[in-house]
C-alpha positions in Angstrom: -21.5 -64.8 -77.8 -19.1 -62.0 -79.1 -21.2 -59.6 -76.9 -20.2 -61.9 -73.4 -16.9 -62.4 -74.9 -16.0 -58.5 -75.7 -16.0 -57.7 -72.1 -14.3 -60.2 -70.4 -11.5 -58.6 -73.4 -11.9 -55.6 -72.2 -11.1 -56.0 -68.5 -8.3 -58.5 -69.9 -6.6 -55.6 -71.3 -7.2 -53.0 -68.5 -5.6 -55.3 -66.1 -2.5 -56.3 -69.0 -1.8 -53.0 -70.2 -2.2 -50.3 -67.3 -2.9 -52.1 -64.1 0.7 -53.9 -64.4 1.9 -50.7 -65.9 1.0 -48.2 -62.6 2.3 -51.3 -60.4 5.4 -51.5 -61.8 5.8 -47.5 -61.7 4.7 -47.1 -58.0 7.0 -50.1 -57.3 10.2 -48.6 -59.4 12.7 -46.5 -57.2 14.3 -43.6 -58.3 18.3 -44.0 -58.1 20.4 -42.6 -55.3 23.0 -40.0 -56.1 26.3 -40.0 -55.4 26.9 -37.9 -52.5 29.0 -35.7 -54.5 26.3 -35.0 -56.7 23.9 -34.1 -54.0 26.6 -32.1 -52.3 28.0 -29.7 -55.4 25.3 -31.0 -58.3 26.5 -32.2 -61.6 29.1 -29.9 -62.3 31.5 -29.1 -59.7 33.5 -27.5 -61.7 31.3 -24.1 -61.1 32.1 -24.9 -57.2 36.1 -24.5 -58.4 35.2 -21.3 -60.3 33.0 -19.5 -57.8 35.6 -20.4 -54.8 37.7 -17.0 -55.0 34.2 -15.0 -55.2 33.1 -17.2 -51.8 36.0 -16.7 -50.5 35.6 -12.8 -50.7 32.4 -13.1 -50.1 32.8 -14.7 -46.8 36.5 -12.8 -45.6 35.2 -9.1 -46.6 31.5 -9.4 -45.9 30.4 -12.4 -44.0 32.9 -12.2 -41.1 33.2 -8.6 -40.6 29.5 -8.7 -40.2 29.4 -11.3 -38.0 32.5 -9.7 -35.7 30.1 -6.4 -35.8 27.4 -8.6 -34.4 29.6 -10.2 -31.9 30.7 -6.3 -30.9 27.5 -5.0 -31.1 26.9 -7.7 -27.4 29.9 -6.6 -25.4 31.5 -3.3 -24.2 34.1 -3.4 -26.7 37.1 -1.4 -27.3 40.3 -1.5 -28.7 43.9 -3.1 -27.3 47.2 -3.5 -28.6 47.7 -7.3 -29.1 48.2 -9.6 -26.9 46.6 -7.3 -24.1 44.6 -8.9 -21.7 41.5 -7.3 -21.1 37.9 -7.4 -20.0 35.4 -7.0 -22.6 31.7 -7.4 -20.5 28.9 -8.5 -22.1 26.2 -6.6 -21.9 23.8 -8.2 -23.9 21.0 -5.7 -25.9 22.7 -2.8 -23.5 23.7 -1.1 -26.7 20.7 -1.1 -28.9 19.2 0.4 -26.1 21.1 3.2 -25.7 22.0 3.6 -29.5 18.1 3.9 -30.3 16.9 6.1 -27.8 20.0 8.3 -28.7 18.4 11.7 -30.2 21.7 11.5 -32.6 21.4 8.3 -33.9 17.5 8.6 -34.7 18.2 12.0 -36.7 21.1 10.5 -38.0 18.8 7.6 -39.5 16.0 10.5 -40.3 18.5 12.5 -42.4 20.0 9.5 -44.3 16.1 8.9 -45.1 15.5 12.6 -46.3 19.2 11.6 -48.4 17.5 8.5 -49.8 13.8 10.3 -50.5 15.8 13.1 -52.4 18.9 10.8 -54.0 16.8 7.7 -55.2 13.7 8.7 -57.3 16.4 11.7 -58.9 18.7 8.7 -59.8 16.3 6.4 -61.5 14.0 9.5 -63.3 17.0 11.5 -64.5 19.3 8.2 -65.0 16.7 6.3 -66.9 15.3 9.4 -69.3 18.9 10.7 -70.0 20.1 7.0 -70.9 17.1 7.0 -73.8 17.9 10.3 -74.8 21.6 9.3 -75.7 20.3 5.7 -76.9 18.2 7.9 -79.7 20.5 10.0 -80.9 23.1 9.7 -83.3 25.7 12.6 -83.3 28.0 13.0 -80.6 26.6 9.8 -78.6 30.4 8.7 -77.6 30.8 12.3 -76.5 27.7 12.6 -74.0 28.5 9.2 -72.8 32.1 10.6 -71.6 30.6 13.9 -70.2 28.2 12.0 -68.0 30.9 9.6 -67.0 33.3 12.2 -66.1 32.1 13.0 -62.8 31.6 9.4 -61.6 35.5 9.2 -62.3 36.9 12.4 -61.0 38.2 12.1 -57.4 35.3 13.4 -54.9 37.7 15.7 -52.6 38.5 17.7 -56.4 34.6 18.0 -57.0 33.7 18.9 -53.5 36.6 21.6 -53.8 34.2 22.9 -56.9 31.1 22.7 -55.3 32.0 24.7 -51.8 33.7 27.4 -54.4 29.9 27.4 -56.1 27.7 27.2 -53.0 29.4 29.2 -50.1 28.5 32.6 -48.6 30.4 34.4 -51.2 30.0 31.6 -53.9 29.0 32.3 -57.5 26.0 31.0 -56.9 25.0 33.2 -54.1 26.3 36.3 -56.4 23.7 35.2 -59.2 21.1 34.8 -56.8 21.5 38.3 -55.0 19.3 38.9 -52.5 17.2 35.4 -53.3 20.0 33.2 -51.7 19.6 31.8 -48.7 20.9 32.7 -45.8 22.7 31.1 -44.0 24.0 29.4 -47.0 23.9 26.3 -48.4 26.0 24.0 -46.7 25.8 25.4 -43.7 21.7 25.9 -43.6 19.9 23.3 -41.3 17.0 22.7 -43.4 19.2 22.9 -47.1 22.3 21.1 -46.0 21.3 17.3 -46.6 19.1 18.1 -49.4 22.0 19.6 -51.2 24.5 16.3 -50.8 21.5 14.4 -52.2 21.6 16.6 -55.1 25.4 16.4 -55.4 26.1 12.7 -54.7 22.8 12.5 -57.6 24.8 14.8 -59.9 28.5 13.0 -59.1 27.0 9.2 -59.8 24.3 10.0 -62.2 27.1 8.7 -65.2 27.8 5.3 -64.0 23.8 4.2 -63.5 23.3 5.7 -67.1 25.5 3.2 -68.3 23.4 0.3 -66.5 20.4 1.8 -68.0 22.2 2.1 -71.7 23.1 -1.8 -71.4 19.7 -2.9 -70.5 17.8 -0.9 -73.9 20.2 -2.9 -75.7 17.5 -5.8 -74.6 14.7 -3.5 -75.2 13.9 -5.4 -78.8 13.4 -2.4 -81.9 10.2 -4.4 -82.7 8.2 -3.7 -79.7 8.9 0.6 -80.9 8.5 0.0 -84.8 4.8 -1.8 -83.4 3.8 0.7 -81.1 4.4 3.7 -83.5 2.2 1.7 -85.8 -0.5 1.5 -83.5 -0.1 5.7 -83.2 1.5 5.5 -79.7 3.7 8.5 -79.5 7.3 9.3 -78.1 6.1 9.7 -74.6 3.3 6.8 -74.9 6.5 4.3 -76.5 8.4 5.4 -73.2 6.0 4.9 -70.6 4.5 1.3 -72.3 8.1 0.0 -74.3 11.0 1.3 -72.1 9.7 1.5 -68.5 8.6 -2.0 -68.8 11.6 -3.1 -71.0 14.4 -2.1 -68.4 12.4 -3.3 -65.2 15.3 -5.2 -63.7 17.8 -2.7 -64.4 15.5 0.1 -62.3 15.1 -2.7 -59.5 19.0 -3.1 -59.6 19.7 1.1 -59.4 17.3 1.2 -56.7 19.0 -1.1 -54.7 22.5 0.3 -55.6 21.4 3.8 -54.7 19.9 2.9 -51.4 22.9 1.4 -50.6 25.6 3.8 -51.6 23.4 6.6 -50.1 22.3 4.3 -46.8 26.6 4.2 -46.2 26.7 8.1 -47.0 30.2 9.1 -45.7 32.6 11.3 -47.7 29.8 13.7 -48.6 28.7 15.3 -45.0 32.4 14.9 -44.1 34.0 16.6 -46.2 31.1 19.6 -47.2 29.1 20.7 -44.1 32.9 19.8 -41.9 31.6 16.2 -40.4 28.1 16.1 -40.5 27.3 19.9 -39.5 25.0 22.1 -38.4 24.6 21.2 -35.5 24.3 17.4 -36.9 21.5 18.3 -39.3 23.6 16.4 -42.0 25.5 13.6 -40.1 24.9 10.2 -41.4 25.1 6.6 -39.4 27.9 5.7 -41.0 29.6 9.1 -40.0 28.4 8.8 -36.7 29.9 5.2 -36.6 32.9 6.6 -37.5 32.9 9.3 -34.8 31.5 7.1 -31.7 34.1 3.8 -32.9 37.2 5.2 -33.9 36.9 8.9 -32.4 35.1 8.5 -28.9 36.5 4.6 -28.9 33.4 2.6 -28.5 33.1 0.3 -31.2 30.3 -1.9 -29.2 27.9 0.6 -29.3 29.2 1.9 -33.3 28.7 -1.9 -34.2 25.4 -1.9 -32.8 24.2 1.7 -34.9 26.0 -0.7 -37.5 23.3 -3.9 -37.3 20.6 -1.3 -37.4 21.8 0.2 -40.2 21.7 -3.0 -42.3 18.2 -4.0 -40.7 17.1 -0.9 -42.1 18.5 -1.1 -45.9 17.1 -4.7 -45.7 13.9 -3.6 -44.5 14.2 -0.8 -47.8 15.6 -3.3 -50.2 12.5 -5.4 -49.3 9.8 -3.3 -50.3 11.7 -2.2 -53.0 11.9 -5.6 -54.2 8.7 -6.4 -53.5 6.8 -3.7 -55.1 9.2 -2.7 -58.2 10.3 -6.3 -58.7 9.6 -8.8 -61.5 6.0 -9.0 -61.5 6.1 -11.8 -64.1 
Protein backbone atom coordinates (compact mmCIF):
# COMPACT_ATOMS: atom_id res chain seq x y z
CA UNK A 1 0.00 0.00 0.00
CA UNK A 2 2.75 2.55 1.00
CA UNK A 3 4.58 1.35 -2.23
CA UNK A 4 1.17 2.60 -4.56
CA UNK A 5 0.81 5.39 -2.29
CA UNK A 6 4.66 6.76 -2.45
CA UNK A 7 4.18 7.60 -6.04
CA UNK A 8 1.11 9.15 -6.44
CA UNK A 9 3.25 11.55 -3.49
CA UNK A 10 5.79 11.97 -5.52
CA UNK A 11 4.06 13.41 -8.68
CA UNK A 12 1.82 15.31 -5.99
CA UNK A 13 4.79 17.28 -5.13
CA UNK A 14 6.39 17.66 -8.64
CA UNK A 15 3.31 19.25 -9.72
CA UNK A 16 2.98 21.52 -5.99
CA UNK A 17 6.38 22.55 -5.76
CA UNK A 18 8.03 23.18 -9.28
CA UNK A 19 5.37 22.81 -11.88
CA UNK A 20 3.36 25.92 -10.20
CA UNK A 21 6.76 27.36 -9.54
CA UNK A 22 8.07 27.59 -13.47
CA UNK A 23 4.35 28.67 -14.31
CA UNK A 24 4.21 31.35 -12.21
CA UNK A 25 7.91 32.55 -13.32
CA UNK A 26 7.26 32.26 -17.15
CA UNK A 27 3.93 34.09 -16.41
CA UNK A 28 5.70 37.04 -14.09
CA UNK A 29 6.63 40.20 -16.12
CA UNK A 30 9.49 42.13 -15.64
CA UNK A 31 8.61 45.89 -14.68
CA UNK A 32 8.81 48.77 -17.26
CA UNK A 33 11.18 51.59 -16.61
CA UNK A 34 10.65 54.85 -16.44
CA UNK A 35 11.56 56.40 -19.64
CA UNK A 36 14.07 58.49 -17.93
CA UNK A 37 15.68 55.55 -16.73
CA UNK A 38 15.93 53.93 -20.04
CA UNK A 39 17.04 57.19 -21.54
CA UNK A 40 20.09 58.39 -19.09
CA UNK A 41 20.17 54.97 -16.62
CA UNK A 42 19.89 55.32 -12.94
CA UNK A 43 22.08 58.05 -12.36
CA UNK A 44 21.63 61.05 -14.41
CA UNK A 45 23.57 62.84 -12.52
CA UNK A 46 26.89 61.52 -14.61
CA UNK A 47 24.71 62.90 -17.85
CA UNK A 48 25.08 66.57 -15.86
CA UNK A 49 28.79 65.89 -15.25
CA UNK A 50 29.90 64.63 -18.60
CA UNK A 51 27.74 67.55 -20.50
CA UNK A 52 30.82 70.18 -20.83
CA UNK A 53 33.10 67.04 -22.10
CA UNK A 54 30.09 66.25 -24.83
CA UNK A 55 29.78 69.43 -25.49
CA UNK A 56 33.57 69.73 -26.54
CA UNK A 57 33.50 66.66 -27.82
CA UNK A 58 30.82 67.44 -30.30
CA UNK A 59 31.82 71.54 -31.09
CA UNK A 60 35.76 70.78 -31.49
CA UNK A 61 35.66 67.28 -32.92
CA UNK A 62 32.37 66.06 -34.15
CA UNK A 63 31.28 69.03 -36.29
CA UNK A 64 34.46 70.12 -37.66
CA UNK A 65 34.68 66.65 -38.94
CA UNK A 66 31.51 66.45 -40.25
CA UNK A 67 31.95 70.22 -42.12
CA UNK A 68 35.38 68.43 -43.49
CA UNK A 69 33.12 65.68 -44.85
CA UNK A 70 30.56 68.02 -46.09
CA UNK A 71 33.80 70.04 -47.95
CA UNK A 72 35.44 67.07 -48.90
CA UNK A 73 31.71 66.78 -51.69
CA UNK A 74 31.80 70.21 -53.19
CA UNK A 75 34.34 72.57 -54.86
CA UNK A 76 34.73 74.57 -51.86
CA UNK A 77 36.45 77.78 -51.20
CA UNK A 78 36.45 80.52 -49.02
CA UNK A 79 34.10 83.94 -49.02
CA UNK A 80 33.81 86.87 -46.95
CA UNK A 81 30.32 86.49 -45.20
CA UNK A 82 27.42 87.07 -46.49
CA UNK A 83 28.79 86.41 -50.11
CA UNK A 84 26.79 84.69 -52.36
CA UNK A 85 28.46 82.09 -54.12
CA UNK A 86 28.36 78.83 -55.96
CA UNK A 87 29.91 76.02 -54.30
CA UNK A 88 29.19 72.74 -57.02
CA UNK A 89 29.04 69.58 -55.86
CA UNK A 90 31.08 67.35 -57.32
CA UNK A 91 30.52 64.36 -55.50
CA UNK A 92 33.81 61.76 -55.11
CA UNK A 93 35.50 64.36 -57.75
CA UNK A 94 38.03 64.99 -55.08
CA UNK A 95 39.09 61.69 -53.73
CA UNK A 96 39.81 61.00 -57.10
CA UNK A 97 42.10 63.45 -57.82
CA UNK A 98 43.59 63.66 -54.29
CA UNK A 99 44.56 59.78 -54.51
CA UNK A 100 45.96 59.53 -57.80
CA UNK A 101 47.95 62.72 -56.79
CA UNK A 102 51.87 61.51 -56.80
CA UNK A 103 52.09 64.22 -53.73
CA UNK A 104 49.47 63.12 -51.70
CA UNK A 105 50.50 59.23 -51.96
CA UNK A 106 54.19 60.12 -50.98
CA UNK A 107 52.92 62.46 -48.61
CA UNK A 108 51.00 59.35 -46.95
CA UNK A 109 54.20 57.05 -47.74
CA UNK A 110 56.55 59.40 -45.74
CA UNK A 111 54.13 59.92 -42.77
CA UNK A 112 54.29 55.93 -42.73
CA UNK A 113 58.20 55.81 -42.88
CA UNK A 114 57.57 58.80 -39.76
CA UNK A 115 55.32 56.27 -37.97
CA UNK A 116 57.58 52.94 -38.75
CA UNK A 117 60.63 55.00 -37.28
CA UNK A 118 58.73 57.22 -34.41
CA UNK A 119 56.40 54.48 -32.90
CA UNK A 120 58.39 51.19 -31.97
CA UNK A 121 61.38 54.04 -30.72
CA UNK A 122 58.65 55.62 -28.51
CA UNK A 123 57.25 52.51 -26.83
CA UNK A 124 61.08 50.54 -26.58
CA UNK A 125 62.93 53.56 -25.31
CA UNK A 126 59.78 55.02 -23.41
CA UNK A 127 58.90 51.83 -21.66
CA UNK A 128 62.80 50.54 -20.72
CA UNK A 129 63.75 54.18 -19.54
CA UNK A 130 60.43 54.46 -17.38
CA UNK A 131 61.74 50.98 -15.46
CA UNK A 132 65.09 52.22 -15.25
CA UNK A 133 64.04 55.39 -13.29
CA UNK A 134 61.18 53.24 -11.36
CA UNK A 135 64.36 51.14 -9.94
CA UNK A 136 66.52 53.50 -8.88
CA UNK A 137 66.70 55.49 -5.95
CA UNK A 138 69.17 58.44 -6.20
CA UNK A 139 68.39 61.33 -8.27
CA UNK A 140 64.86 59.72 -9.52
CA UNK A 141 63.13 63.43 -9.24
CA UNK A 142 66.09 64.70 -11.21
CA UNK A 143 65.88 62.26 -14.32
CA UNK A 144 62.21 62.64 -14.27
CA UNK A 145 62.72 66.56 -14.94
CA UNK A 146 65.56 66.02 -17.51
CA UNK A 147 63.33 63.79 -19.57
CA UNK A 148 60.41 66.16 -19.18
CA UNK A 149 62.35 69.11 -20.13
CA UNK A 150 62.15 68.72 -23.78
CA UNK A 151 58.42 67.81 -23.95
CA UNK A 152 57.97 71.35 -22.30
CA UNK A 153 60.41 73.56 -24.07
CA UNK A 154 58.86 75.43 -27.01
CA UNK A 155 59.56 73.40 -30.40
CA UNK A 156 60.75 76.57 -32.59
CA UNK A 157 63.76 76.99 -29.50
CA UNK A 158 64.69 73.18 -29.97
CA UNK A 159 64.46 73.10 -33.67
CA UNK A 160 66.81 76.28 -33.49
CA UNK A 161 69.24 73.69 -31.56
CA UNK A 162 68.94 70.93 -33.79
CA UNK A 163 69.49 72.85 -37.32
CA UNK A 164 72.76 74.45 -35.40
CA UNK A 165 73.74 70.51 -34.65
CA UNK A 166 72.80 68.91 -38.05
CA UNK A 167 73.54 71.46 -40.92
CA UNK A 168 76.33 71.50 -43.49
CA UNK A 169 78.66 73.17 -41.21
CA UNK A 170 76.93 71.76 -37.94
CA UNK A 171 78.91 70.20 -35.01
CA UNK A 172 77.76 67.19 -35.89
CA UNK A 173 79.08 67.22 -39.37
CA UNK A 174 82.54 68.57 -37.91
CA UNK A 175 82.77 65.35 -35.56
CA UNK A 176 81.86 63.23 -38.27
CA UNK A 177 84.51 64.59 -40.87
CA UNK A 178 84.53 63.08 -43.93
CA UNK A 179 81.75 60.24 -42.67
CA UNK A 180 78.87 62.86 -42.80
CA UNK A 181 76.57 62.74 -45.34
CA UNK A 182 76.28 64.81 -47.96
CA UNK A 183 74.06 66.56 -48.72
CA UNK A 184 73.33 66.93 -45.08
CA UNK A 185 70.84 65.96 -42.93
CA UNK A 186 67.91 67.88 -43.30
CA UNK A 187 68.25 68.52 -46.54
CA UNK A 188 69.09 64.73 -47.76
CA UNK A 189 66.09 62.96 -49.62
CA UNK A 190 66.57 59.63 -48.11
CA UNK A 191 67.78 61.11 -44.25
CA UNK A 192 65.38 63.92 -44.01
CA UNK A 193 62.09 62.16 -42.61
CA UNK A 194 63.98 59.71 -40.77
CA UNK A 195 65.69 62.38 -38.83
CA UNK A 196 62.13 64.30 -37.67
CA UNK A 197 61.18 60.80 -36.53
CA UNK A 198 64.18 60.67 -34.44
CA UNK A 199 63.66 64.23 -33.19
CA UNK A 200 59.85 64.38 -32.59
CA UNK A 201 61.06 60.67 -30.61
CA UNK A 202 63.70 62.58 -28.68
CA UNK A 203 61.32 65.98 -28.02
CA UNK A 204 58.14 63.64 -26.64
CA UNK A 205 60.01 60.70 -25.34
CA UNK A 206 59.46 62.60 -21.47
CA UNK A 207 55.77 62.89 -21.37
CA UNK A 208 55.04 58.93 -22.54
CA UNK A 209 57.69 58.05 -19.76
CA UNK A 210 55.48 59.54 -17.41
CA UNK A 211 52.39 57.30 -18.65
CA UNK A 212 54.67 54.38 -18.45
CA UNK A 213 55.90 55.43 -14.74
CA UNK A 214 52.08 55.70 -13.60
CA UNK A 215 51.06 52.39 -14.96
CA UNK A 216 54.29 50.26 -12.87
CA UNK A 217 52.73 51.80 -9.97
CA UNK A 218 49.99 48.91 -10.84
CA UNK A 219 52.61 46.51 -11.58
CA UNK A 220 52.07 44.73 -7.93
CA UNK A 221 55.97 44.16 -6.01
CA UNK A 222 54.77 40.57 -5.49
CA UNK A 223 54.67 39.33 -8.96
CA UNK A 224 58.98 40.59 -8.90
CA UNK A 225 59.76 39.32 -5.31
CA UNK A 226 58.00 35.72 -6.91
CA UNK A 227 59.73 35.66 -10.07
CA UNK A 228 63.26 36.32 -8.50
CA UNK A 229 62.37 33.38 -6.37
CA UNK A 230 61.74 31.21 -9.02
CA UNK A 231 65.51 32.33 -10.51
CA UNK A 232 64.04 34.54 -13.32
CA UNK A 233 66.57 37.27 -13.83
CA UNK A 234 66.44 41.11 -14.47
CA UNK A 235 65.84 40.75 -18.12
CA UNK A 236 63.48 37.41 -17.65
CA UNK A 237 61.25 39.76 -14.71
CA UNK A 238 61.06 42.49 -17.61
CA UNK A 239 59.96 40.50 -20.40
CA UNK A 240 57.35 38.14 -18.19
CA UNK A 241 56.37 40.94 -15.12
CA UNK A 242 56.55 44.42 -16.78
CA UNK A 243 55.69 43.92 -20.53
CA UNK A 244 52.63 42.15 -19.47
CA UNK A 245 51.98 44.44 -16.34
CA UNK A 246 51.76 47.83 -18.43
CA UNK A 247 49.80 46.27 -21.51
CA UNK A 248 47.23 48.98 -21.61
CA UNK A 249 49.57 51.70 -21.08
CA UNK A 250 51.68 50.47 -24.40
CA UNK A 251 48.26 50.09 -26.25
CA UNK A 252 47.47 53.72 -25.13
CA UNK A 253 51.27 55.19 -26.37
CA UNK A 254 50.74 53.41 -29.49
CA UNK A 255 47.68 55.10 -30.29
CA UNK A 256 48.97 58.56 -28.99
CA UNK A 257 52.01 58.24 -31.13
CA UNK A 258 50.30 57.24 -34.29
CA UNK A 259 48.25 60.05 -33.89
CA UNK A 260 50.60 62.93 -32.95
CA UNK A 261 52.97 61.57 -35.67
CA UNK A 262 49.89 60.76 -38.32
CA UNK A 263 49.09 64.96 -37.85
CA UNK A 264 52.99 65.61 -38.25
CA UNK A 265 53.08 69.47 -38.90
CA UNK A 266 55.55 71.76 -37.09
CA UNK A 267 58.45 69.36 -37.64
CA UNK A 268 58.90 69.28 -41.74
CA UNK A 269 57.81 72.91 -41.57
CA UNK A 270 59.90 74.38 -39.65
CA UNK A 271 63.39 71.93 -40.31
CA UNK A 272 63.55 70.84 -44.02
CA UNK A 273 61.59 74.72 -44.82
CA UNK A 274 57.90 73.11 -45.58
CA UNK A 275 58.19 69.66 -46.29
CA UNK A 276 61.52 69.82 -48.45
CA UNK A 277 63.55 68.18 -50.66
CA UNK A 278 61.72 68.22 -53.22
CA UNK A 279 58.67 66.92 -50.83
CA UNK A 280 60.62 63.97 -49.56
CA UNK A 281 59.49 65.15 -46.02
CA UNK A 282 56.05 66.84 -46.54
CA UNK A 283 53.28 65.37 -44.46
CA UNK A 284 49.26 65.27 -45.19
CA UNK A 285 48.60 67.56 -42.79
CA UNK A 286 51.32 69.94 -44.29
CA UNK A 287 50.15 69.37 -47.53
CA UNK A 288 46.48 70.25 -46.27
CA UNK A 289 47.81 73.20 -45.12
CA UNK A 290 49.38 74.17 -48.38
CA UNK A 291 46.49 73.04 -50.91
CA UNK A 292 43.46 74.71 -48.25
CA UNK A 293 44.81 77.73 -47.02
CA UNK A 294 47.80 78.43 -49.50
CA UNK A 295 46.54 77.35 -53.04
CA UNK A 296 42.73 77.95 -51.57
CA UNK A 297 41.03 74.71 -52.14
CA UNK A 298 39.76 73.39 -49.04
CA UNK A 299 37.40 70.70 -50.91
CA UNK A 300 40.03 68.86 -52.16
CA UNK A 301 42.37 69.60 -48.50
CA UNK A 302 39.22 68.18 -46.65
CA UNK A 303 39.07 65.36 -48.78
CA UNK A 304 43.27 64.37 -48.13
CA UNK A 305 41.72 65.17 -44.59
CA UNK A 306 38.94 62.03 -44.50
CA UNK A 307 41.69 59.95 -45.86
CA UNK A 308 43.92 60.84 -43.43
CA UNK A 309 41.61 59.73 -40.52
CA UNK A 310 40.48 56.40 -42.54
CA UNK A 311 44.00 55.70 -42.42
CA UNK A 312 44.90 56.29 -38.48
CA UNK A 313 41.60 54.33 -37.97
CA UNK A 314 42.63 51.68 -40.16
CA UNK A 315 46.33 51.77 -37.87
CA UNK A 316 44.60 52.23 -34.61
CA UNK A 317 42.62 49.04 -35.56
CA UNK A 318 45.24 46.66 -35.94
CA UNK A 319 46.98 48.14 -33.28
CA UNK A 320 44.10 47.51 -31.12
CA UNK A 321 43.48 44.34 -32.27
CA UNK A 322 46.80 42.71 -32.05
CA UNK A 323 48.44 44.64 -28.92
CA UNK A 324 45.14 44.99 -27.08
CA UNK A 325 43.77 43.26 -24.01
CA UNK A 326 43.96 39.80 -24.80
CA UNK A 327 42.21 38.84 -21.50
Amino acid sequence: MARRLSAPSAGRNSITESGPKDLIRRNRKRPVKPLRVRIFGKNPLGWLFGAPYLVFVIVIFAYPLMFAIYMSFFDYFFAAPGANVSRPFVGFDNYVTAFTDPAVLRSFANVGIFLIINVPLTVILSLVLASGLNSIKRFRTLLRVSYYVPYVTASVAIIGVWLFLFNQDGLVNHILGPLAPDPSWFVNPTLAMPMIAIYVTWKQLGFYILLYLAALQNVPTELYEQASTDGAGRLQQFYYVTVPGVRTATLLVLLLSTVIGANLFTEPYLLTGGGGPNGASTSPVLLIYQQGLQQGHPGYAAAIGIGLVVFVMIIAFFQNRFAGDKD
